[in-house]
PASEBA-1860 file (N, C-alpha, C; in nm, 3 decimals):
! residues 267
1> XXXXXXXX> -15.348/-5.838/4.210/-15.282/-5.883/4.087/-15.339/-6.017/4.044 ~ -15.371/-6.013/3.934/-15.402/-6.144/3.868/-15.302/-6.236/3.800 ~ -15.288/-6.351/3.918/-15.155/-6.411/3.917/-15.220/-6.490/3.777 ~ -15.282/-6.557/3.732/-15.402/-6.602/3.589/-15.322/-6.510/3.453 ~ -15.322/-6.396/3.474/-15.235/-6.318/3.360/-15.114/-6.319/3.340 ~ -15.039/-6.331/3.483/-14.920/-6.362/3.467/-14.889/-6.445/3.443 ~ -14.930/-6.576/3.462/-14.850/-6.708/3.380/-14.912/-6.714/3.272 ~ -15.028/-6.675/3.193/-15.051/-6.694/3.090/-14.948/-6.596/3.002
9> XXXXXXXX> -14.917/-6.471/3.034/-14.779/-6.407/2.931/-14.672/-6.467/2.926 ~ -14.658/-6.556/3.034/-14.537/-6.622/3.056/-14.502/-6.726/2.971 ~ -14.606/-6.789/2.921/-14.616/-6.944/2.859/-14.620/-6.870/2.738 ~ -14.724/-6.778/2.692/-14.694/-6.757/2.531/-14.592/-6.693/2.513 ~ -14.491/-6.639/2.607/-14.339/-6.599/2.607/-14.229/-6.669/2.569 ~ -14.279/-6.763/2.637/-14.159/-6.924/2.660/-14.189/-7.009/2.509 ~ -14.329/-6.984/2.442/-14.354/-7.060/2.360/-14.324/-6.971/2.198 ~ -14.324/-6.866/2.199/-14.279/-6.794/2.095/-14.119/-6.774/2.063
17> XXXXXXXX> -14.049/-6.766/2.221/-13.898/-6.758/2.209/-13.926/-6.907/2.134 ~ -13.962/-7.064/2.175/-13.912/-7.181/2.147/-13.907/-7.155/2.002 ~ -14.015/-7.138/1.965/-14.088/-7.148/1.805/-13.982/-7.062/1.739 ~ -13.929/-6.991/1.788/-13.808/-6.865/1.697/-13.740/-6.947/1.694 ~ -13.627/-7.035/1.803/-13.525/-7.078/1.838/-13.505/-7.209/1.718 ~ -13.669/-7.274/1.733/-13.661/-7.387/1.641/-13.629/-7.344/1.529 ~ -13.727/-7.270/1.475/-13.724/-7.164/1.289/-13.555/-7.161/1.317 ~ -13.468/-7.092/1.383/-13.368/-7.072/1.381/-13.256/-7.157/1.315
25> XXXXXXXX> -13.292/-7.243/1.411/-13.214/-7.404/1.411/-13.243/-7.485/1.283 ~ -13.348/-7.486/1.236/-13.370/-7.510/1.113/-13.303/-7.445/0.999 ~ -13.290/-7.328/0.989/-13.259/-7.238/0.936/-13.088/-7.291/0.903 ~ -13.036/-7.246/1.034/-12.891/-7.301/0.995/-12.859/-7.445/0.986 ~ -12.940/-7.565/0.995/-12.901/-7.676/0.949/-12.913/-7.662/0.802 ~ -12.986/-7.572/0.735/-13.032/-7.611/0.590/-12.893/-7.467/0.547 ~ -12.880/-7.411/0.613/-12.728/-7.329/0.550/-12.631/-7.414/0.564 ~ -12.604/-7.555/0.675/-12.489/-7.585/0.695/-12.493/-7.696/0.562
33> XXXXXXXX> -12.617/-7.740/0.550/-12.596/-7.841/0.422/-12.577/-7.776/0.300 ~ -12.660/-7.677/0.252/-12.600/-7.618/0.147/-12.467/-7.567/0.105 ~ -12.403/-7.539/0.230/-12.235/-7.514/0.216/-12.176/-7.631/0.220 ~ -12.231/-7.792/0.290/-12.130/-7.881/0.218/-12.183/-7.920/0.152 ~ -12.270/-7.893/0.047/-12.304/-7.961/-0.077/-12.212/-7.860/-0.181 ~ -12.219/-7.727/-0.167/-12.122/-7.650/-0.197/-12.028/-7.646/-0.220 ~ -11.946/-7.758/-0.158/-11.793/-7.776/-0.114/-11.745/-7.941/-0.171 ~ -11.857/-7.985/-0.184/-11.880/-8.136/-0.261/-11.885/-8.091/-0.385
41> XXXXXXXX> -11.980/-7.988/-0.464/-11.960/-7.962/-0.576/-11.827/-7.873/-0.619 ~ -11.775/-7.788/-0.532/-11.640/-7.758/-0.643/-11.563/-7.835/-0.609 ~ -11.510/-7.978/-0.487/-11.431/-8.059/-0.561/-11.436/-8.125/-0.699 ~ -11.620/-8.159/-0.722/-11.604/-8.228/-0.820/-11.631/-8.191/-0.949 ~ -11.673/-8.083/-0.933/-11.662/-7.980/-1.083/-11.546/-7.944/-1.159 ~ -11.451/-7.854/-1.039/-11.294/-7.834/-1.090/-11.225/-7.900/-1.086 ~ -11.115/-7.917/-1.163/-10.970/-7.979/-1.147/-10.876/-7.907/-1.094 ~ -10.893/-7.744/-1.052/-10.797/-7.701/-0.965/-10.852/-7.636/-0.833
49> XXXXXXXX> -10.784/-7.591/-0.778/-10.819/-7.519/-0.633/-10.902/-7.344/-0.652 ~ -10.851/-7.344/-0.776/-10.934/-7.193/-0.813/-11.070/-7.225/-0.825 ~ -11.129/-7.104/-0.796/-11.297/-7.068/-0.792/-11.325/-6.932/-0.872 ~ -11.413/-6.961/-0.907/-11.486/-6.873/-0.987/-11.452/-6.852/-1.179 ~ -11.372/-6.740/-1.211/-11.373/-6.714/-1.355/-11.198/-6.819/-1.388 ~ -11.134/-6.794/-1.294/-11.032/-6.870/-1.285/-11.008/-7.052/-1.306 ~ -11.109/-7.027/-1.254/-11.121/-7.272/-1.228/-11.163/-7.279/-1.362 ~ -11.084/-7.450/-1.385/-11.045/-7.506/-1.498/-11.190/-7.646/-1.450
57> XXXXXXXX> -11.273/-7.628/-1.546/-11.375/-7.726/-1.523/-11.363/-7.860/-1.554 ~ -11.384/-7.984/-1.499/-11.389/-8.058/-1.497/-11.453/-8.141/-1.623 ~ -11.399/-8.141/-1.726/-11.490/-8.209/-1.885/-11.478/-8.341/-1.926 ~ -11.453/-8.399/-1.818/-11.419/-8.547/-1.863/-11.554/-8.633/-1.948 ~ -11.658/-8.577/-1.906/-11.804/-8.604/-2.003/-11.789/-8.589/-2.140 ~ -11.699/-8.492/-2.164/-11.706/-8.468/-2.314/-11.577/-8.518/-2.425 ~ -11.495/-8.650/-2.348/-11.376/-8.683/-2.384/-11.418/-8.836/-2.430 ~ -11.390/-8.863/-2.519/-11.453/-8.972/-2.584/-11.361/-9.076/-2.533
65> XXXXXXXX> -11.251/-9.071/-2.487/-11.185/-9.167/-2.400/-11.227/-9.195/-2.247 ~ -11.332/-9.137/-2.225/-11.397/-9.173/-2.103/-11.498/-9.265/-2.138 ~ -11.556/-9.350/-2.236/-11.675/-9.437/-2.258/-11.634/-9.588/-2.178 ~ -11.689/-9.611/-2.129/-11.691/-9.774/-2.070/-11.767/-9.819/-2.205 ~ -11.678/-9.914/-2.212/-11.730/-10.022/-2.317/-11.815/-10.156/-2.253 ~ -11.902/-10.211/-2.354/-11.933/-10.321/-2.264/-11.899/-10.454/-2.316 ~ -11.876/-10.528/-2.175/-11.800/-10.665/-2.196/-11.932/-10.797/-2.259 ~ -11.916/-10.803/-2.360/-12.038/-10.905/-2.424/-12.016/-11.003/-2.363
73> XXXXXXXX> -11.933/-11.056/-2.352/-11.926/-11.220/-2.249/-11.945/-11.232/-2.112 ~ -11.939/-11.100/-2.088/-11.983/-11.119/-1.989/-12.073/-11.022/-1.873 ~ -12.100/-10.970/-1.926/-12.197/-10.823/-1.854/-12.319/-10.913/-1.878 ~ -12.406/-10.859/-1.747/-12.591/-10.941/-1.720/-12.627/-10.769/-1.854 ~ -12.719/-10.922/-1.890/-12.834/-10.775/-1.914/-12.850/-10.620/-1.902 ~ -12.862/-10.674/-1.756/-12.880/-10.572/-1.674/-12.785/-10.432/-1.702 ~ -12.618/-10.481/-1.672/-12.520/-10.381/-1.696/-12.495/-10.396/-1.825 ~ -12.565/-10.431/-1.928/-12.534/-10.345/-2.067/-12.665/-10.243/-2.117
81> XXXXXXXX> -12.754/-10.317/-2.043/-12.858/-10.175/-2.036/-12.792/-10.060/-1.951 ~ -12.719/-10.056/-1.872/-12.671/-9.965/-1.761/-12.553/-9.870/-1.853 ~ -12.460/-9.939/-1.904/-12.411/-9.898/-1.985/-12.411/-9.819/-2.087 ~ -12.535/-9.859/-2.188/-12.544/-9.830/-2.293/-12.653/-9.707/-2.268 ~ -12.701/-9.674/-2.153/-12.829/-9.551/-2.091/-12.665/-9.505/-2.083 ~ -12.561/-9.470/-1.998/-12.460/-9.432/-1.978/-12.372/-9.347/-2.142 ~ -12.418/-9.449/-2.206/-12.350/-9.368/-2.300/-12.390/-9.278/-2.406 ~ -12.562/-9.334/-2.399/-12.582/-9.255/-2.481/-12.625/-9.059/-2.426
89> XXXXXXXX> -12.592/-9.052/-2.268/-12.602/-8.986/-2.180/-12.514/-8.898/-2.237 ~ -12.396/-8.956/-2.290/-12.279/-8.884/-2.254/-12.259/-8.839/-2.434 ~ -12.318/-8.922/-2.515/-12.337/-8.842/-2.653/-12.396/-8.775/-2.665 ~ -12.536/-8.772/-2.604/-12.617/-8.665/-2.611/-12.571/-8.517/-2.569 ~ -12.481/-8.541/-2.428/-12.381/-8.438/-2.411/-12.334/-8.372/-2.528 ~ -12.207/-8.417/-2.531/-12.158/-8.385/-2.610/-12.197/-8.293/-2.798 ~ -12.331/-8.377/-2.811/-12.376/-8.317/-2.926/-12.432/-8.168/-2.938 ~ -12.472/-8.181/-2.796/-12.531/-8.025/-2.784/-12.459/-7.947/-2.694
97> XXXXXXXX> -12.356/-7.980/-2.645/-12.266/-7.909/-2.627/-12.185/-7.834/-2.709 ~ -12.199/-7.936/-2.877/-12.126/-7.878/-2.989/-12.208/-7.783/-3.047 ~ -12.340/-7.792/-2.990/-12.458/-7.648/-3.071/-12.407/-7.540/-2.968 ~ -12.399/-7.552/-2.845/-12.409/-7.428/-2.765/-12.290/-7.385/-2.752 ~ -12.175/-7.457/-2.814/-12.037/-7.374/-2.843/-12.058/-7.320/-2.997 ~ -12.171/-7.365/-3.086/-12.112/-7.313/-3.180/-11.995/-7.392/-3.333 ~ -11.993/-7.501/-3.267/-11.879/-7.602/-3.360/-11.957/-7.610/-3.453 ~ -12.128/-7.675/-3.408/-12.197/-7.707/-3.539/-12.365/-7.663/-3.517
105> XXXXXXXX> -12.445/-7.673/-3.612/-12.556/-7.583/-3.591/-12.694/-7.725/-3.594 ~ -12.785/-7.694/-3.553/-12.848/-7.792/-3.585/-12.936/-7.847/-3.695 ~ -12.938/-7.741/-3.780/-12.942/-7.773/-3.913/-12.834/-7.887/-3.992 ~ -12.685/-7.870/-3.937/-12.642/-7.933/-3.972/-12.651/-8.096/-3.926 ~ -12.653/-8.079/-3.787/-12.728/-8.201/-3.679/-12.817/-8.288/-3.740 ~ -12.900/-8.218/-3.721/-13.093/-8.289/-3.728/-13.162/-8.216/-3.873 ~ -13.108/-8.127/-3.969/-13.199/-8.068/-4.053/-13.323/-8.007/-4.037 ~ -13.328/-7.993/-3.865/-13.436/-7.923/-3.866/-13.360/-7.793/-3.746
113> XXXXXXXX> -13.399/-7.667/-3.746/-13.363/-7.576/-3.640/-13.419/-7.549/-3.540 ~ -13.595/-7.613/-3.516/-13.650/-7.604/-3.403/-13.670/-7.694/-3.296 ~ -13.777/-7.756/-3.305/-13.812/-7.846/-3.218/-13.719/-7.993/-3.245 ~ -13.560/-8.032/-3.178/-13.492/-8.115/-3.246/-13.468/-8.196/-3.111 ~ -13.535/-8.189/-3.007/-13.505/-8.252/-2.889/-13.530/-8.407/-2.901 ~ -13.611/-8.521/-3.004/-13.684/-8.605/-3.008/-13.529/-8.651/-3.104 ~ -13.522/-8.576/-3.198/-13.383/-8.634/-3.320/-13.238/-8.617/-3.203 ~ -13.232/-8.518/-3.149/-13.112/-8.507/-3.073/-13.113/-8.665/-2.971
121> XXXXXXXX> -13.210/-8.693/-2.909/-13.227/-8.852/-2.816/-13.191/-8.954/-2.880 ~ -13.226/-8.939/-3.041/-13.266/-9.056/-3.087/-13.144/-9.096/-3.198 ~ -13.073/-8.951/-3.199/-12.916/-8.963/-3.256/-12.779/-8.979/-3.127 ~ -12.798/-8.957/-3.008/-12.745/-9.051/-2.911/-12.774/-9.140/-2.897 ~ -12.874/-9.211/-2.924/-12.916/-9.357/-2.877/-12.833/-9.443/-2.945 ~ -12.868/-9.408/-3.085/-12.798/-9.483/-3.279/-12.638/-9.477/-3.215 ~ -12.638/-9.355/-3.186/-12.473/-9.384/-3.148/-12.424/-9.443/-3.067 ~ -12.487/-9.460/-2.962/-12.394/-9.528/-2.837/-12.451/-9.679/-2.909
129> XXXXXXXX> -12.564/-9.735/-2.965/-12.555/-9.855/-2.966/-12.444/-9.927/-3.116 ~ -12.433/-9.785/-3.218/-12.279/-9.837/-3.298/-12.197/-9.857/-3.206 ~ -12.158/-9.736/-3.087/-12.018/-9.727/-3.059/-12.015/-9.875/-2.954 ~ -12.147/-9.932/-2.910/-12.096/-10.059/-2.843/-12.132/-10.152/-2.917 ~ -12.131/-10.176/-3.017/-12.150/-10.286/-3.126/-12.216/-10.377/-3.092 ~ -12.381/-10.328/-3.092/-12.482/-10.436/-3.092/-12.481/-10.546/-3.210 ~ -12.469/-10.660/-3.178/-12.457/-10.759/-3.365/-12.615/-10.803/-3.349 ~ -12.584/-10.839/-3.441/-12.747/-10.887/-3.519/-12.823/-10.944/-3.425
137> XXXXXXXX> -12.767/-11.046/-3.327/-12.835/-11.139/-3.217/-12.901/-11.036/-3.164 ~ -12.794/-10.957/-3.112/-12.861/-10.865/-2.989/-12.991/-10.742/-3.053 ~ -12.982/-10.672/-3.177/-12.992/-10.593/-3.261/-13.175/-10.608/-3.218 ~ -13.271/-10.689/-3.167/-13.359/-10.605/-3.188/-13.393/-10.569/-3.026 ~ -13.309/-10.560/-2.924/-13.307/-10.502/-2.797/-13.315/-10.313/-2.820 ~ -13.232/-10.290/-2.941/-13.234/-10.128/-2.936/-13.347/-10.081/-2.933 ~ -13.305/-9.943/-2.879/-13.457/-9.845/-2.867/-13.508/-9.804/-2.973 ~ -13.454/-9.793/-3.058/-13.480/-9.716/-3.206/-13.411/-9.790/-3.330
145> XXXXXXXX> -13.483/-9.907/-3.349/-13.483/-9.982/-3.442/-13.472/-9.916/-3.611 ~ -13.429/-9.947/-3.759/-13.450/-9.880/-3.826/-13.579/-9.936/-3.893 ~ -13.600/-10.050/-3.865/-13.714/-10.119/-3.949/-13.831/-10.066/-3.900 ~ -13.841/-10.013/-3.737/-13.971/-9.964/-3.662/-13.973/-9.853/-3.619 ~ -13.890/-9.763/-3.676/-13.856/-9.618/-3.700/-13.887/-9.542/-3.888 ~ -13.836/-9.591/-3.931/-13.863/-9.567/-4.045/-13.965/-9.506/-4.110 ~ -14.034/-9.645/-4.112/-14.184/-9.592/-4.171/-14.291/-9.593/-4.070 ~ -14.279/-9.580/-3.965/-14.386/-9.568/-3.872/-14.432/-9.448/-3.796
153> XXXXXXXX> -14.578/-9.371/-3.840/-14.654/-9.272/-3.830/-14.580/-9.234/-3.649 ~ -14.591/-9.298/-3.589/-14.600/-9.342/-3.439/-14.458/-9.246/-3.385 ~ -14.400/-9.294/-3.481/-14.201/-9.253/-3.494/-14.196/-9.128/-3.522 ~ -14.277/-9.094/-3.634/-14.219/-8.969/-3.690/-14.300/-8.828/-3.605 ~ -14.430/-8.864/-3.533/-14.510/-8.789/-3.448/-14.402/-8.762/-3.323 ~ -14.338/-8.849/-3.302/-14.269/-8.854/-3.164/-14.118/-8.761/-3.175 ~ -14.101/-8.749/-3.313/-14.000/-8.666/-3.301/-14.021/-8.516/-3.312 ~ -14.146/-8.477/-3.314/-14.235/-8.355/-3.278/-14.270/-8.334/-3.179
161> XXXXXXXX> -14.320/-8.403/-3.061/-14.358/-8.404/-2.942/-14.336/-8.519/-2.849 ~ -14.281/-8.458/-2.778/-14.227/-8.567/-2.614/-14.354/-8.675/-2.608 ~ -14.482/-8.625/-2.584/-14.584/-8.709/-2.547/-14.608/-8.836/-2.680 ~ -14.563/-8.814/-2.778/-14.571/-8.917/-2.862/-14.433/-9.004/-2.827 ~ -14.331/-8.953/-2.766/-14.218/-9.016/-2.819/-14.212/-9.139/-2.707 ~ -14.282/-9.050/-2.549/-14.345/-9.148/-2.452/-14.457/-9.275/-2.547 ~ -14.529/-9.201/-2.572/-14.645/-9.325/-2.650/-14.508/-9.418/-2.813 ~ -14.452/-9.432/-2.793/-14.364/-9.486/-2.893/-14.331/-9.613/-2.779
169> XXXXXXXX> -14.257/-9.571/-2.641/-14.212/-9.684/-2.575/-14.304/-9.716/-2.487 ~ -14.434/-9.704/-2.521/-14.560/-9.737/-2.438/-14.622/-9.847/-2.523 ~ -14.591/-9.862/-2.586/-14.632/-9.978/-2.741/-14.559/-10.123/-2.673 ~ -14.386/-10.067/-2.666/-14.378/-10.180/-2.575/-14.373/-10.266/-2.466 ~ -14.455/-10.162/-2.349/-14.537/-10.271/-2.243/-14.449/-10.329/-2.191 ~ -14.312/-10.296/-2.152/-14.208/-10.339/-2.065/-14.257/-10.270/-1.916 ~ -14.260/-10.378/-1.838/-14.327/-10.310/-1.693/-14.207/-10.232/-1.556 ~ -14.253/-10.122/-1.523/-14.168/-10.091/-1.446/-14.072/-9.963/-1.570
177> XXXXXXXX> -14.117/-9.923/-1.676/-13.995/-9.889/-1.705/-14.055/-9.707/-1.781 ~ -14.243/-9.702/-1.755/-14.245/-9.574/-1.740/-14.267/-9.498/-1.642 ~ -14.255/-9.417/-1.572/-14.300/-9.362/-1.445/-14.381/-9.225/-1.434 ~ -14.506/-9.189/-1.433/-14.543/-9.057/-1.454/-14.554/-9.012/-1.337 ~ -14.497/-8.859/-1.351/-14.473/-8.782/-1.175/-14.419/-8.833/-1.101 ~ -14.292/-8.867/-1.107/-14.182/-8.924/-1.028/-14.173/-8.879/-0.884 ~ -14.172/-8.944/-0.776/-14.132/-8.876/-0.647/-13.971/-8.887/-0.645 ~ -13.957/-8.833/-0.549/-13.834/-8.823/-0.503/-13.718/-8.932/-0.536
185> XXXXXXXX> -13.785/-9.033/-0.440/-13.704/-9.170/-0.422/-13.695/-9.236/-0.548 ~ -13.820/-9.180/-0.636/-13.809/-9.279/-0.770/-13.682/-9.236/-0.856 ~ -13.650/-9.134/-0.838/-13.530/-9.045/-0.931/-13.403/-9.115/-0.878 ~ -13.401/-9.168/-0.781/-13.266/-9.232/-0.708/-13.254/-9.403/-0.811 ~ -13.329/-9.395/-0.856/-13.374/-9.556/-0.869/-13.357/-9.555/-1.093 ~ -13.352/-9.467/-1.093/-13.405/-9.469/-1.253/-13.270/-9.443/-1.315 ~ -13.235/-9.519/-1.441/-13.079/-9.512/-1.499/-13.078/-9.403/-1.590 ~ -12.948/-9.375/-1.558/-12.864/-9.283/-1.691/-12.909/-9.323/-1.810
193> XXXXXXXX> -12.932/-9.204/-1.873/-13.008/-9.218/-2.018/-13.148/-9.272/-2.045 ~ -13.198/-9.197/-1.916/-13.353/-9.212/-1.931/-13.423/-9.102/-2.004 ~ -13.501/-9.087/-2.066/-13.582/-9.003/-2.100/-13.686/-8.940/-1.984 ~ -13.684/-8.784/-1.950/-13.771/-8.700/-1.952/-13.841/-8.636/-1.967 ~ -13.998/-8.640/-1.991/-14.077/-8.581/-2.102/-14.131/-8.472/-2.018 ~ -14.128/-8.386/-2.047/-14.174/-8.219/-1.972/-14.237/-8.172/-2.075 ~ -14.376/-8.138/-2.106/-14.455/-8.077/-2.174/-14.403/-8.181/-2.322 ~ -14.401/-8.058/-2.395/-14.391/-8.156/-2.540/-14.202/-8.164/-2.606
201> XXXXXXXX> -14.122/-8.111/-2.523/-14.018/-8.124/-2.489/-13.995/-8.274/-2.438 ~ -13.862/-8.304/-2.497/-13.763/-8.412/-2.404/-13.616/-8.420/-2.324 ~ -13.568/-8.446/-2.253/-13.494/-8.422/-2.196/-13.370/-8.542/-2.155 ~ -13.223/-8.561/-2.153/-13.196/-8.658/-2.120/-13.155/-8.691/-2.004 ~ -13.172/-8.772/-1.945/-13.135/-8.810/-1.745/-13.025/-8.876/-1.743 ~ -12.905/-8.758/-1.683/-12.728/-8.792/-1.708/-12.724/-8.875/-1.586 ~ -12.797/-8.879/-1.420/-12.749/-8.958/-1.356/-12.783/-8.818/-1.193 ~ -12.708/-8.907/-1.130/-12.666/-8.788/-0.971/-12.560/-8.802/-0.994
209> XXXXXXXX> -12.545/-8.648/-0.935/-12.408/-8.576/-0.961/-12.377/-8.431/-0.941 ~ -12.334/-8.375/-0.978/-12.270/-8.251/-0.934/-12.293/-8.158/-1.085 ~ -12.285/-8.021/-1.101/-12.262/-7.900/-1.195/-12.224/-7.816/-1.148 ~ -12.168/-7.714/-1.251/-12.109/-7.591/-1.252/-12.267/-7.524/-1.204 ~ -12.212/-7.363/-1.209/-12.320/-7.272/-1.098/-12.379/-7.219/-1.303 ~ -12.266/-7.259/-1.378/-12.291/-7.180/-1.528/-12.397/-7.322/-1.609 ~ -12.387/-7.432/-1.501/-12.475/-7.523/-1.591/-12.338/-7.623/-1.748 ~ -12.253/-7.575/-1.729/-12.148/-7.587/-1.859/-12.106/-7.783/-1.851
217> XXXXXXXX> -12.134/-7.807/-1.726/-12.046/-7.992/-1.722/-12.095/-8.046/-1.594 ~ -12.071/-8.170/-1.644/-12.160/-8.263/-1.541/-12.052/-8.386/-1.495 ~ -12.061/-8.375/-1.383/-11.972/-8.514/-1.284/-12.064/-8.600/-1.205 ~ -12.055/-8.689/-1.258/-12.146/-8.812/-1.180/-12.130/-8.868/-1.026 ~ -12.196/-8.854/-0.944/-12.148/-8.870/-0.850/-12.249/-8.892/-0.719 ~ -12.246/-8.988/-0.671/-12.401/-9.004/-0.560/-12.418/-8.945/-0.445 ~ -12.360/-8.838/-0.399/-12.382/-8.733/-0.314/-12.466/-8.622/-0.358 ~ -12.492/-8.671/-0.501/-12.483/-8.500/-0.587/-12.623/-8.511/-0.548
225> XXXXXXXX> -12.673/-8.467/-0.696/-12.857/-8.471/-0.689/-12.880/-8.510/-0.848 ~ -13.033/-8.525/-0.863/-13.037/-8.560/-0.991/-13.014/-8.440/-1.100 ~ -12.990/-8.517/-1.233/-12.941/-8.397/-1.303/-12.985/-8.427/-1.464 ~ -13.015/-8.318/-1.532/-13.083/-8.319/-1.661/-12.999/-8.268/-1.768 ~ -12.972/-8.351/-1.885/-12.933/-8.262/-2.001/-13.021/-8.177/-2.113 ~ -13.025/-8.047/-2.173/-13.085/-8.029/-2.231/-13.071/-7.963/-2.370 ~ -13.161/-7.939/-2.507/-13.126/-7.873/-2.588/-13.166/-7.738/-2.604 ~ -13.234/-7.710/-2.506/-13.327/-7.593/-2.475/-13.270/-7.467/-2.389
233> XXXXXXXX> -13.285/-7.357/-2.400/-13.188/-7.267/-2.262/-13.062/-7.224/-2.344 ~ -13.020/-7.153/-2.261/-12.852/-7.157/-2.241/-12.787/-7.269/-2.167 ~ -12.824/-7.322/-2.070/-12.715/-7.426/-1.989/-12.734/-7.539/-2.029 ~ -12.676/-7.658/-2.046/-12.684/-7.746/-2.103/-12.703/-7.829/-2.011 ~ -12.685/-7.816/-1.847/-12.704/-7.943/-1.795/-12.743/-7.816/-1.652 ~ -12.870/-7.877/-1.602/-12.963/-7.878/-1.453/-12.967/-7.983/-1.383 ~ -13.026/-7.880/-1.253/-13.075/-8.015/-1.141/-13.230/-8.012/-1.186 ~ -13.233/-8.146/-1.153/-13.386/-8.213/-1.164/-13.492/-8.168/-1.087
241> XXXXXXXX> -13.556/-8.066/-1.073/-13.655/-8.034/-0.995/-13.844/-8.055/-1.049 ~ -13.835/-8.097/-1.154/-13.976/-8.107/-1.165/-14.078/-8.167/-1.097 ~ -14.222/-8.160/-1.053/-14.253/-8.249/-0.990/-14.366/-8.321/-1.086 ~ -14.431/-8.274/-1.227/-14.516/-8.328/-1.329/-14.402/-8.394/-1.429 ~ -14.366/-8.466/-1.492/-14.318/-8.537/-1.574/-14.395/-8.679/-1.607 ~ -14.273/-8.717/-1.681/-14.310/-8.889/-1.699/-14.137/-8.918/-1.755 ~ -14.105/-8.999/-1.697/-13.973/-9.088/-1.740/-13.971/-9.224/-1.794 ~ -13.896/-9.228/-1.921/-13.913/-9.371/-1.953/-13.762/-9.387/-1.933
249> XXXXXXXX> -13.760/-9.495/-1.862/-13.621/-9.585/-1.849/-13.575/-9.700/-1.910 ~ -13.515/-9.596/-2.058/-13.460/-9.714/-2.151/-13.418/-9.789/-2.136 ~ -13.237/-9.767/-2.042/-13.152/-9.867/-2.026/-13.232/-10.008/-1.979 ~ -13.382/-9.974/-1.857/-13.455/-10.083/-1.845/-13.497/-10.173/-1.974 ~ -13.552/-10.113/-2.063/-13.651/-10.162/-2.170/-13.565/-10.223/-2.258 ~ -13.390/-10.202/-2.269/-13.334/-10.272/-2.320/-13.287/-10.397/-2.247 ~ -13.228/-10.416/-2.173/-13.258/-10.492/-2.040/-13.358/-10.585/-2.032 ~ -13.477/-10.566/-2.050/-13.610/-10.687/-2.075/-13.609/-10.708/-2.183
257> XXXXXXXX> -13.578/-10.636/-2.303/-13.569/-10.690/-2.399/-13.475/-10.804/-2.481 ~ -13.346/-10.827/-2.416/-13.222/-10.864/-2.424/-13.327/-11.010/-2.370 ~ -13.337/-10.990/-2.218/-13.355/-11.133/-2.169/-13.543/-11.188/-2.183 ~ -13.610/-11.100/-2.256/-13.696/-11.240/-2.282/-13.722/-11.213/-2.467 ~ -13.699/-11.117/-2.569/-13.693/-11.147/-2.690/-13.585/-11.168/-2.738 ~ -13.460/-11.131/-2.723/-13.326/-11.207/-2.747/-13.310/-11.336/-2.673 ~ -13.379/-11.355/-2.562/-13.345/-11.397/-2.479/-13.197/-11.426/-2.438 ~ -13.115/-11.325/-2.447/-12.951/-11.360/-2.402/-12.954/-11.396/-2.243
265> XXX> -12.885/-11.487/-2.237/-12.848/-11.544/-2.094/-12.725/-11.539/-2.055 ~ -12.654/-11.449/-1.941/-12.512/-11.454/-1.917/-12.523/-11.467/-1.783 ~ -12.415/-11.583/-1.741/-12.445/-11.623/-1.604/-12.318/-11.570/-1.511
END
């Protein structure tokens, strides 16, 4: 007998069971997380204990008494850029939530019925910075100025295609605040109401957080994962999986803009 054969079946025995056992073990750690991420998302989706056609979804996104206002005397920079990415997050919601119910069409919206993803951004933006009452001091921090919107070739290209609307806040050379092909960690790091440019499409960045399995509402929340609003599809709100993009992070660009061309100082 060739004792040479026998331990050699033996070892690729011992080493194929391991290699299963591991695959295995792997296997159910990534089932055990998906069931409590599972269980993280229908607390924070529903408001009741029912599941499925029954549960009452969680819409506090779309209640206009949910806006944080911001405190002018006293918020940095910083958190009224945070803010104001926050809200216009949550108009943008809302607006196309009112196309994909049906309330209103986007003709009536934007006057145009196709490509309206560039006017849909740029009519949340106008709004959240009325609804937090930028005054004149502060007034040329906004993203979408009317004096440099208006008549500018630059402006009106960008509301046709994502890649112009990127080259719009590439003019202003605020550092740190575009990112092309985001990794992972960078998505943890980038504020609510950032822009996502995916092909010639745009997209708005609600935050981490949680959704329905129907895509219908979004809960903010830092367990969740990142998450996208859109005008495109049926669902109005995804998880963030792309790995080609480019993100511009307004709430930043307002933020640098506040403290070195306004220069506002709040201590």
């Amino acid at each position: 007998m060739d004792i040479r054969k026998i331990l050699k079946s033996g070892v690729v025995t011992h080493m194929s069971a391991a290699l299963v056992g591991y695959l295995m073990a792997l296997s159910l750690i990534g089932i055990g997380k998906d069931v409590k991420f599972n269980k993280r998302q229908d607390v924070a989706v529903y408001t009741t204990d029912a599941r499925g056609r029954g549960a009452q979804l969680n819409r506090d996104i779309f209640d206009s008494g949910t806006f944080e206002l911001i405190a002018w005397r006293h918020n940095t920079n910083q958190r009224v850029g945070e803010v104001l990415g926050k809200t216009a997050a949550q108009e943008f919601a809302m607006d196309i939530d009112s196309l994909k119910s049906g309330s209103a069409t986007a003709s009536q919206m934007y006057g145009d019925e196709r490509d309206y993803c560039g006017e849909a951004i740029v009519r949340a933006y106008n709004d959240a910075v009325s609804r937090q009452r930028f005054r004149r001091a502060n007034i040329r921090a906004v993203p979408f100025p009317a004096d440099r919107c208006d008549s500018s070739d630059v402006f009106k290209r960008a509301m046709k295609n994502a890649k112009h609307l990127v080259k719009y806040f590439e003019r202003d050379s605020v550092p740190n605040s575009i990112i092309v092909n985001p990794e992972k960690t960078d998505m943890g790091k980038i504020s609510a109401g950032s822009i996502i440019r995916h092909g010639r499409h745009a997209y708005m960045y609600m935050g981490i957080g949680y959704i329905d399995k129907h895509g219908q509402t979004f809960v903010a929340d830092s367990r969740g994962l990142p998450v996208i609003a859109s005008s495109d599809g049926k669902k109005l709100f995804e998880y963030f999986d792309w790995s080609r993009c480019t993100v511009v992070d307004v709430p930043k660009i307002v933020e640098y803009k506040l403290q070195h061309d306004v220069q506002r100082h709040v201590r």
